[in-house]
C-alpha positions in Angstrom: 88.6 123.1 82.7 87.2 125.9 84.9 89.3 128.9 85.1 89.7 132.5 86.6 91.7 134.1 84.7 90.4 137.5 84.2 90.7 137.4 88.3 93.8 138.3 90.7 91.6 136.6 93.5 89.6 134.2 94.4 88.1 132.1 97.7 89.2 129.5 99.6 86.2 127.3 98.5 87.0 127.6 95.1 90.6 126.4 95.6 89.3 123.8 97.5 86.8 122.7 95.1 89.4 122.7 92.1 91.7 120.1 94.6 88.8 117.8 95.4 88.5 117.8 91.6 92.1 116.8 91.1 92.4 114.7 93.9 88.6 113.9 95.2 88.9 112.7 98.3 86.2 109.9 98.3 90.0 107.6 96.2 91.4 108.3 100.1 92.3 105.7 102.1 89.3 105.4 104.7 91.6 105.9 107.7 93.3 109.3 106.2 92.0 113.0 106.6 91.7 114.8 103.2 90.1 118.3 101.7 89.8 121.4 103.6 90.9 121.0 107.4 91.2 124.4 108.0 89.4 127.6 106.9 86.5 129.9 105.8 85.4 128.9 102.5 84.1 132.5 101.9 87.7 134.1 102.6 89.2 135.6 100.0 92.8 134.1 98.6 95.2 135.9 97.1 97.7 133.4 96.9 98.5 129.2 97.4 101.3 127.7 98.9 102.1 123.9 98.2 104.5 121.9 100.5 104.9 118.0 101.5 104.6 118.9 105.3 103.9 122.1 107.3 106.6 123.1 109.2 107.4 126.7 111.1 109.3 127.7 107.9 106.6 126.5 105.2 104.7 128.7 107.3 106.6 132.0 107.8 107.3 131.7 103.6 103.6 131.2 103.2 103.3 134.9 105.5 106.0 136.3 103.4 104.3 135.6 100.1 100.7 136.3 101.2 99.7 133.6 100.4 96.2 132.3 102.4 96.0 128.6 101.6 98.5 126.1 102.0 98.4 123.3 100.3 100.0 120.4 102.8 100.4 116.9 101.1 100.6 115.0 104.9 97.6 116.5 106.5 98.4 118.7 109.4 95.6 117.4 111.7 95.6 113.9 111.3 94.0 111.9 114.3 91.6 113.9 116.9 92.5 116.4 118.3 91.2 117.8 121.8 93.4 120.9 122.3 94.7 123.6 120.0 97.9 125.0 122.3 100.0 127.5 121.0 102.7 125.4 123.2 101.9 122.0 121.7 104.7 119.0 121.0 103.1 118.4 117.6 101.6 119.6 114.9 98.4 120.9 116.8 100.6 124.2 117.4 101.5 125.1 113.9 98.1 124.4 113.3 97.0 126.8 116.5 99.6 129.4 114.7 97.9 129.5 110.8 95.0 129.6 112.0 96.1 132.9 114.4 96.8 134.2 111.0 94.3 133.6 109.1 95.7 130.8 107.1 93.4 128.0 105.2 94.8 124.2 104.9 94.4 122.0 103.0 95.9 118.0 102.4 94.9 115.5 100.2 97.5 112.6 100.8 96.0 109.0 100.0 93.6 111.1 97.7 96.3 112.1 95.3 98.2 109.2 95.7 94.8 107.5 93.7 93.8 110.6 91.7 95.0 110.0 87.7 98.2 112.3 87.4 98.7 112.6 90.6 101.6 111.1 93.5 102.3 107.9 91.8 101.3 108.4 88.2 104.3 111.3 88.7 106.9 109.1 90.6 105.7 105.9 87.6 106.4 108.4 84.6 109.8 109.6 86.4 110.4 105.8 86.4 109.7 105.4 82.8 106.8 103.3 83.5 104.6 102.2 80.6 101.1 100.8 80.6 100.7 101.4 84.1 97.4 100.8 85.9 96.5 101.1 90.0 97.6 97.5 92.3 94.2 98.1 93.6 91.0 99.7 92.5 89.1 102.2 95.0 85.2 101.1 94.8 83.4 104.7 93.6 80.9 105.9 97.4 78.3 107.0 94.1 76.0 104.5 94.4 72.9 104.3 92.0 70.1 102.2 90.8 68.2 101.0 88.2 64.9 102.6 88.0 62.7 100.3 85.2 58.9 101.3 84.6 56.4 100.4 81.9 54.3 103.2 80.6 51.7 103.5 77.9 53.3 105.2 74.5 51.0 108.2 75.0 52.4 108.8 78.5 56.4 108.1 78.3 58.0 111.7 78.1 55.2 113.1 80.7 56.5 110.1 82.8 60.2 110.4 82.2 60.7 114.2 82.3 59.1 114.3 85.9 61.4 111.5 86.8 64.5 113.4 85.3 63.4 116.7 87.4 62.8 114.1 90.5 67.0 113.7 89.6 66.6 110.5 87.2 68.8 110.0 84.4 72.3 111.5 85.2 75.3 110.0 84.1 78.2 111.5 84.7 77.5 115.3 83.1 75.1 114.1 81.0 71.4 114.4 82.0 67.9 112.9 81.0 69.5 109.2 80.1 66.9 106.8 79.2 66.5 103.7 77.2 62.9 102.8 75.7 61.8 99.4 74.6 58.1 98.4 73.4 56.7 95.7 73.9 52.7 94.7 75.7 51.6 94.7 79.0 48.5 93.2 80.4 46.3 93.6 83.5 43.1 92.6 85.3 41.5 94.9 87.0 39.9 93.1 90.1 36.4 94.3 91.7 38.9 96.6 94.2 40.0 98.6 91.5 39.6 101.7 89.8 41.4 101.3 86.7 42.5 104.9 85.0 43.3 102.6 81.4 40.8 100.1 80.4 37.9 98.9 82.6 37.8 96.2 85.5 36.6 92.6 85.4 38.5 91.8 82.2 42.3 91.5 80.8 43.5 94.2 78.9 46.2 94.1 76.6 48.3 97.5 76.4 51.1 98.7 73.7 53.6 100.0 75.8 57.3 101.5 76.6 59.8 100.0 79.0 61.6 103.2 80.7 65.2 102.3 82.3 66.5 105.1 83.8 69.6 105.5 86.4 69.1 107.4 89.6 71.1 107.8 92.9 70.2 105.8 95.9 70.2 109.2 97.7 67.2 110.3 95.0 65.3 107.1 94.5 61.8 108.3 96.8 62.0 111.7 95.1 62.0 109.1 91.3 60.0 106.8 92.9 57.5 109.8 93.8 57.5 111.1 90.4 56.6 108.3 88.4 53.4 107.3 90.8 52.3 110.5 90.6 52.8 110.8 86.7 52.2 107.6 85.8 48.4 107.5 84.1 48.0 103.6 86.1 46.7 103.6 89.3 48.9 100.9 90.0 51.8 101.5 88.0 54.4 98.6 88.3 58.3 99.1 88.9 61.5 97.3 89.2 64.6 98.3 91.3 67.9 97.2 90.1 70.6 98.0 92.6 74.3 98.3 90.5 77.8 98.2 91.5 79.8 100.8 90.4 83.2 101.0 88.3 85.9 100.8 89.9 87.9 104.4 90.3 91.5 104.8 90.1 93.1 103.5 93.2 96.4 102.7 95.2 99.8 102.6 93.8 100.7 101.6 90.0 102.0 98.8 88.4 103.9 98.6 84.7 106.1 98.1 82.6 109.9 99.4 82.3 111.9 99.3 79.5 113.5 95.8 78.6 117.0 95.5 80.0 116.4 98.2 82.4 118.9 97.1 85.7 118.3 97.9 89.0 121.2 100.2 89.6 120.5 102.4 86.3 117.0 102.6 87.7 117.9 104.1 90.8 120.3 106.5 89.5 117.4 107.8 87.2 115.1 108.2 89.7 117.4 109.5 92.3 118.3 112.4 89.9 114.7 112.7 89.0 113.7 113.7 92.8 116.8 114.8 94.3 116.9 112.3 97.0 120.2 112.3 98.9 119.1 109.3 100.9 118.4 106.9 98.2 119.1 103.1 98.7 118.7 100.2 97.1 117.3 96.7 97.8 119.0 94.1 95.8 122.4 93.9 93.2 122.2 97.0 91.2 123.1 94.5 88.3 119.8 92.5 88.3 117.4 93.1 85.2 114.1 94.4 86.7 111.1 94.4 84.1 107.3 95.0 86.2 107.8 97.7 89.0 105.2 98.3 91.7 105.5 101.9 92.6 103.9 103.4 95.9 105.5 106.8 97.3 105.6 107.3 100.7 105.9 104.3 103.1 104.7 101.8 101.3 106.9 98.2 102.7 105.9 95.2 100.8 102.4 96.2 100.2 102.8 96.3 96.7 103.3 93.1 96.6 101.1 91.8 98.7 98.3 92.6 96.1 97.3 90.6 93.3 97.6 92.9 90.4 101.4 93.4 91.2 102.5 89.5 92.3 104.2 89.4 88.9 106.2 92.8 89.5 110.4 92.1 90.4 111.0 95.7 91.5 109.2 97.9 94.5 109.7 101.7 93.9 108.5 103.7 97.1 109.9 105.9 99.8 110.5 104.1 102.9 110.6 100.4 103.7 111.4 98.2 107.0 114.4 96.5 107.3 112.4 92.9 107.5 110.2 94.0 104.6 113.7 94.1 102.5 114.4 90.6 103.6 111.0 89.3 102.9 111.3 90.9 99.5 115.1 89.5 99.4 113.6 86.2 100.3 111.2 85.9 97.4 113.7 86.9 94.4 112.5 90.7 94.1 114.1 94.2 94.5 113.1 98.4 95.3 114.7 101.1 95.2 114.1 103.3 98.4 114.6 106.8 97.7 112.9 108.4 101.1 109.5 109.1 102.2 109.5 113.0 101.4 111.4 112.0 98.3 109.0 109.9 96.5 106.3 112.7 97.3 108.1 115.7 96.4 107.6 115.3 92.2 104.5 115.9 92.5 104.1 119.4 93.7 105.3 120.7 91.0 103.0 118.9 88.5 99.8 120.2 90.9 100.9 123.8 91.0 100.7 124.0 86.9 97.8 122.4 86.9 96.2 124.6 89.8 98.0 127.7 87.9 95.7 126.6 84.7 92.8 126.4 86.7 92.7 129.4 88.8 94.6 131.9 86.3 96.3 134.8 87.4 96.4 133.8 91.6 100.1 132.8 92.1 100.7 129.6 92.8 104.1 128.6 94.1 106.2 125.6 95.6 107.3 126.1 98.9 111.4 126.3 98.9 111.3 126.1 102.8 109.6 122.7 102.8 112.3 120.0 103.5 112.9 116.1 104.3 113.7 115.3 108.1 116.5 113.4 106.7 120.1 114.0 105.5 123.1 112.5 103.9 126.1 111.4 106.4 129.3 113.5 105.0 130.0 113.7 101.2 
């Protein structure tokens, strides 16, 4: 864990940096608009504010705090925009307005909703969700291959090390990852050659070292480059293996509740846990639920509509259709539906100690202005 805390301030950039490292935003969905939206990343910040949505009074309690980045879970500019008017309908003039005052946002939506501990690993723990595990996997964008060459013994670590300056060999934060394997190789030299081992016009047998190495797709001609040139054939032959990379974490969560846990005790829990006034329920509060699909925000039948969660009875999200509860209804299964800025909420909390951790003594707080659109009729 990186942290400044022998600092009272720090920049934008590294705020931003320690969020994509929460929440990176390659787990987004690819329609959503994550990381920085707003801002200098030299700026100086003295302060972060963390809300669900950016509204005028998110933003006058961001002014009164001094605080320099705001931290909006719903992104403030979500589809392009052409005008920035102070007198705008929607959210362009809030936007227009921060960034009149200097202001640095920031969202990260679908991107925490996938990160581990983030949106849903919050509202599935509130849940008392066990064993849970995403409904869908998010493919990782680092794509690598496998770089395989065959060098003679005497040759390997001039080889390798100029392949792992060339950016070979990195996995994860380890560097200069290899794995060596003799065996013999054999050539012929033809009359067209100029062999640098052995001579042309006969076979030669040579004692040498497979070298597998890893290396990013974006690196490959710098690796490829470096073993040519180091390589003491003048022919040196190569394999390319391209790889598929692990699954990251990804959308929603599926698990396990606790046995006997009904429907109506469920609810109550979690409408206590995230002091939704507007919680509802789909289904007899009496039924036993045992697998819940959880998804905050507006998630519908989605859940269930993927293959890891077919065997869950209960949907816990935010906001859901009215014909998406009959459909649900119709195939024997239940949710509780405790509001879109609800099911969100939790998790602010949980990112401002871990941002507090990470940047040290900048103050970090959760906005008290930032509220649901939606209320609860009377008493």
């Amino acid at each position: 864990m990186r942290t400044m805390a022998k600092q009272d301030s720090c920049t934008v950039g590294q705020v931003a940096d320690e969020l994509d490292r929460i929440a990176p935003p390659h787990l987004a969905q690819s329609w959503d608009n994550v990381g920085l939206l707003v801002g200098d990343r030299r700026a100086s910040c003295e302060g972060v504010l963390l809300c669900i949505d950016l509204t005028p009074p998110v933003l006058a309690e961001a002014v009164r705090a001094a605080a320099r980045f705001i931290f909006a879970y719903h992104p403030p500019l979500f589809a392009p925009v052409k005008r920035l008017r102070a007198d705008s309908g929607g959210t362009e003039a809030i936007v227009h307005r921060a960034i009149a005052l200097g202001m640095a946002l920031y969202a990260s939506h679908t991107a925490l909703d996938a990160a581990e501990g983030g949106t849903n690993d919050v509202l599935a723990e509130l849940a008392g969700l066990s064993a849970t595990e995403p409904f869908e996997y998010v493919h990782s964008p680092n794509a690598q291959v496998k770089l395989v060459t065959f060098v003679p013994a005497g040759d390997l670590d001039r080889v390798a090390e100029a392949m792992f300056a060339a950016g070979a060999g990195r996995i994860g934060d380890y560097e200069q990852c290899s794995y060596r394997l003799a065996g013999e190789g054999t050539f012929f030299g033809t009359e067209g050659t100029q062999p640098r081992v052995g001579r042309k016009g006969r076979l030669e047998r040579v004692e040498e070292m497979r070298l597998e190495t890893v290396v990013a797709r974006s690196r490959l001609h710098e690796a490829v480059a470096a073993l040519r040139t180091h390589h003491p054939y003048e022919e040196p032959a190569f394999d390319i293996y391209p790889l598929e990379p692990p699954p990251c974490r990804g959308i929603g969560r599926v698990g396990t509740l606790p046995a006997g846990t009904r429907l109506g005790v469920l609810a109550d829990r979690l409408k206590r846990a995230t002091g939704s006034k507007v919680a509802t329920l789909v289904g007899s509060p009496k039924t036993v639920v045992r697998r819940a699909a959880v998804c905050a925000g507006a998630a519908g039948r989605l859940p269930l509509e993927k293959p890891l969660s077919t065997d869950c009875d209960v949907v816990i999200t935010g906001e859901m259709r009215h014909h998406d509860a009959l459909t649900l209804l119709r195939q024997g299964k239940t949710a509780v539906v405790l509001g879109h800025w609800e099911s969100e909420r939790p998790v602010l909390g949980v990112l401002a100690r871990r941002l507090k951790r990470a940047l040290g003594a900048i103050p970090v707080r959760v906005s008290r202005s930032d509220a649901g659109p939606f209320a609860r009729v009377g008493r």
